[in-house]
C-alpha positions in Angstrom: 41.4 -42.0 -20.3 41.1 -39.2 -17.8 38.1 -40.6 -16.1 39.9 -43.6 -15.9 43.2 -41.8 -15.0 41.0 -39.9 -11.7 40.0 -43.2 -10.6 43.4 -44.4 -10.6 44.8 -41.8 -8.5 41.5 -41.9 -6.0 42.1 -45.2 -5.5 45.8 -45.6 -4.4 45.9 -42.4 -2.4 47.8 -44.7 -0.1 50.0 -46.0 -1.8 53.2 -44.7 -4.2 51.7 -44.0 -7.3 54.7 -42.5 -10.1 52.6 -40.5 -12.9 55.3 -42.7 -15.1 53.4 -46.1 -13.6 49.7 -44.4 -13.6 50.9 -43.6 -17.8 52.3 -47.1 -18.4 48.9 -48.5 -16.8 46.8 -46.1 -19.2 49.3 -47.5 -22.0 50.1 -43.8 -23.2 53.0 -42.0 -22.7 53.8 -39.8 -20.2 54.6 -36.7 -22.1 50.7 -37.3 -23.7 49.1 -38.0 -20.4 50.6 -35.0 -18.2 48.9 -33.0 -21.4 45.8 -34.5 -21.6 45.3 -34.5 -18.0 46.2 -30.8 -17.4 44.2 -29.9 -20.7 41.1 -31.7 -19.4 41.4 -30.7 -15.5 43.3 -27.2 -15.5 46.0 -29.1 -13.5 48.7 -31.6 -13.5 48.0 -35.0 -12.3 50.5 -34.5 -9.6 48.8 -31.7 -8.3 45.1 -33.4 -8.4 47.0 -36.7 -6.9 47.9 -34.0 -4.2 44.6 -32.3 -4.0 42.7 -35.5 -3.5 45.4 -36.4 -0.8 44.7 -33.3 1.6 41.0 -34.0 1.1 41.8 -37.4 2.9 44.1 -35.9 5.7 41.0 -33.3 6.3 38.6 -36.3 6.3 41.3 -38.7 8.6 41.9 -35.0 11.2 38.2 -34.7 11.4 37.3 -38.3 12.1 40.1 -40.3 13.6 42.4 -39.7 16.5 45.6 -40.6 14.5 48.0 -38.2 15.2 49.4 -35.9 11.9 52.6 -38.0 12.0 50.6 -40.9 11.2 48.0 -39.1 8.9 51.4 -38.5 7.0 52.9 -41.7 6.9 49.6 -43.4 5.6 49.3 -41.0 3.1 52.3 -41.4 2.0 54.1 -38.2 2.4 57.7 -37.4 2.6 57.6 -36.3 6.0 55.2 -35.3 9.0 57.2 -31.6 8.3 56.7 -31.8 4.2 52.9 -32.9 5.2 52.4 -30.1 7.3 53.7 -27.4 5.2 51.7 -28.9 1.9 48.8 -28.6 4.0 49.3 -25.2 5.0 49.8 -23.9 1.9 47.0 -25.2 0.5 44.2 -24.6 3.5 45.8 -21.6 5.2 45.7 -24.3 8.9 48.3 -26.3 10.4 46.9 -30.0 10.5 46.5 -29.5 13.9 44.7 -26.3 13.8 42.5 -27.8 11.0 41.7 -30.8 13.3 40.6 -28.4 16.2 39.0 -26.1 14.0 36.4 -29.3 12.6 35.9 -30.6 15.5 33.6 -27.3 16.6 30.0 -26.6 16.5 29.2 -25.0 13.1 28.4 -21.5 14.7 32.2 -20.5 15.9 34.4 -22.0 12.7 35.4 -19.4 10.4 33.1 -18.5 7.7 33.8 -19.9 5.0 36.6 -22.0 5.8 39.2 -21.9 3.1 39.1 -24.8 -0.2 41.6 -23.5 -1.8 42.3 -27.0 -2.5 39.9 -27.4 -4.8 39.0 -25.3 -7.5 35.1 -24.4 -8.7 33.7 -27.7 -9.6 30.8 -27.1 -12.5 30.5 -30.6 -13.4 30.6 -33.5 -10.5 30.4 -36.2 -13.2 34.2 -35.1 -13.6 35.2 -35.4 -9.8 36.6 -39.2 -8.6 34.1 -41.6 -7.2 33.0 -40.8 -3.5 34.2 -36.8 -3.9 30.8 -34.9 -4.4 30.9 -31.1 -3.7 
């Protein structure tokens, strides 16, 4: 079910996904998946939904010239302002400073840049398909 349930989420980062749909679509109930989740992954689904969704914006400010109102809206945050400050909190950069900060040579970006996105991975089996660490 979880594997199932990461693939899910990975899948329709994109789109409005309700944890009470992703549930329905597991055919559990919600009160049983948000446990089963957070007992197998050390967090809610909401929170690895959101995890995986700052991932993309890094990916999308790194390689594309869309501009972080746009990186919002196709993520499907609330707003460019919501976006931002989610982003900050959980990279210490602005989307903006993130996006200047990757696009420099190795040598001058901060070392290490922060992941506090994503917590110690021992086991890569157990991370969505086309996330590798």
């Amino acid at each position: 079910m979880i594997r199932q349930a990461k693939s899910l989420l990975d899948a329709n980062l994109e789109r409005t996904l309700t944890m009470d749909k992703l549930a329905a679509q597991l055919d559990v109930s919600v009160t049983h998946f948000y446990r089963v989740f957070k007992e197998s992954t050390g967090m809610s689904p909401y929170q690895y939904h959101l995890q995986l969704r700052i991932h993309r914006a890094k990916e999308m400010l790194h390689g594309t010239r869309l501009s972080v109102k746009e990186i919002a809206k196709q993520l499907r945050f609330e707003s460019e302002f919501h976006f931002s400050k989610l982003f900050k909190k959980k990279t210490d950069f602005s989307p903006s400073a993130w996006r200047e900060l990757s696009s420099r040579p190795a040598e001058v970006l901060p070392d290490p840049l922060p992941e506090r996105a994503f917590p110690a991975v021992e086991n890569e089996d157990s991370l969505p398909q086309g996330i590798r660490v």
